[in-house]
C-alpha positions, 0 to 999 in steps of 0.5 A, a space after each residue: 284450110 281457111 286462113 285466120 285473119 286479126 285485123 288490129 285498130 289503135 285503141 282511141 287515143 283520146 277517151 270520150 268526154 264522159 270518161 274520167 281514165 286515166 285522169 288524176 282525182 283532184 279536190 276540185 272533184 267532190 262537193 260538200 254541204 256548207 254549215 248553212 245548208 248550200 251546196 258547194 263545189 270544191 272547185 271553187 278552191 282549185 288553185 288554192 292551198 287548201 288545209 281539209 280539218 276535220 274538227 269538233 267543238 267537245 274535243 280536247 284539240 278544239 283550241 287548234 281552231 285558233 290556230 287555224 284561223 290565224 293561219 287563214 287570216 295570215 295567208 289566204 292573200 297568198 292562195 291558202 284557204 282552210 275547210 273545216 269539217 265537223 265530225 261525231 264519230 270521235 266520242 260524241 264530241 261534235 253533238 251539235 247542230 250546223 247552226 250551234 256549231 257556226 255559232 260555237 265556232 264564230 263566237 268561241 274562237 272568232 272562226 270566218 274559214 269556211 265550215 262543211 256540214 257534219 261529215 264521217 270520216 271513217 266507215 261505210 258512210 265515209 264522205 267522198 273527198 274523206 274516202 280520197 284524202 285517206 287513199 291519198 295519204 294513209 296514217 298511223 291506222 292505215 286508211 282511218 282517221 285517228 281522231 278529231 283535227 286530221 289535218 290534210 294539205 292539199 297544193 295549188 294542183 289539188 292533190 294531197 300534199 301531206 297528212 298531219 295528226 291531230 296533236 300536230 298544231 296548225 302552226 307546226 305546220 305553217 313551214 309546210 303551207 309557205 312552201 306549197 304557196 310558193 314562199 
């Protein structure tokens, strides 16, 4: 009778330069597009505490934007920048198109964060950096998005710290940016 012979070799210790196992998804791994049409990599903001909103210009929370944007001003010097993405799918309240929101945006309430193109944040059509904020940290209605001005706080590292809800406003949560900026 014949012998069985296993020859046995360590896995490749390091993965090839394409592979991506075992590495931890961070911001600075999607894009998004810019109000104005450009495409932008998010690894610009690594680094960076970053404060992702979805947002909407017909919204009962759209005040929230100058809560924002003194929250930008206060801190980008110390590494916060704020990314504001507008979304429809709440009952229509973001009808608009890139030009009238940035419009609405600077004019309405003084906005000079960065502002993303239209985006969905629920559905089959969920952006990719909305599909990974929601997997990092669930809310109320499991993975969805409850409405308009979700807040995520991404830290210097570029995973997701914490979730806020809509009715959460941005200064309720100035405590918890001080903290991820180091302060």
């Amino acid at each position: 009778m014949g012998r069985l012979q296993l020859e046995l070799t360590p896995a490749d210790p390091e993965p090839s330069s394409g592979a991506t196992m075992g590495a931890m998804t961070t911001i600075s791994d999607f894009h998004a597009t810019t109000l104005a049409g450009a495409d932008q990599d998010l690894a610009a903001y690594a680094g960076k505490v970053v404060l992702v909103v979805n947002t909407a210009s017909k919204c009962g929370f759209t005040p929230q934007y100058e809560g924002l944007e003194t929250l930008w001003k206060t801190h980008q010097d110390e590494g916060l920048v704020v990314l504001g993405f507008p979304c429809n799918q709440f009952r229509d309240q973001e009808p608009g198109t890139a030009d009238e929101i940035g419009e609405f945006c600077q004019v309405t309430y003084g906005v000079t964060f960065p502002m993303f193109d239209k985006v969905e944040v629920n559905g089959p059509d969920t952006h990719p950096l909305y599909a990974w904020l929601k997997d990092s940290k669930g809310g109320l209605l499991g993975g969805k998005i409850k409405w308009n001005f979700t807040k995520f706080l991404i830290g210097r590292d570029g995973t997701v710290i914490d979730r806020y809800a809509p009715t959460t406003k941005p200064e309720d949560i100035e405590g918890d940016i001080i903290e991820a900026l180091g302060g």
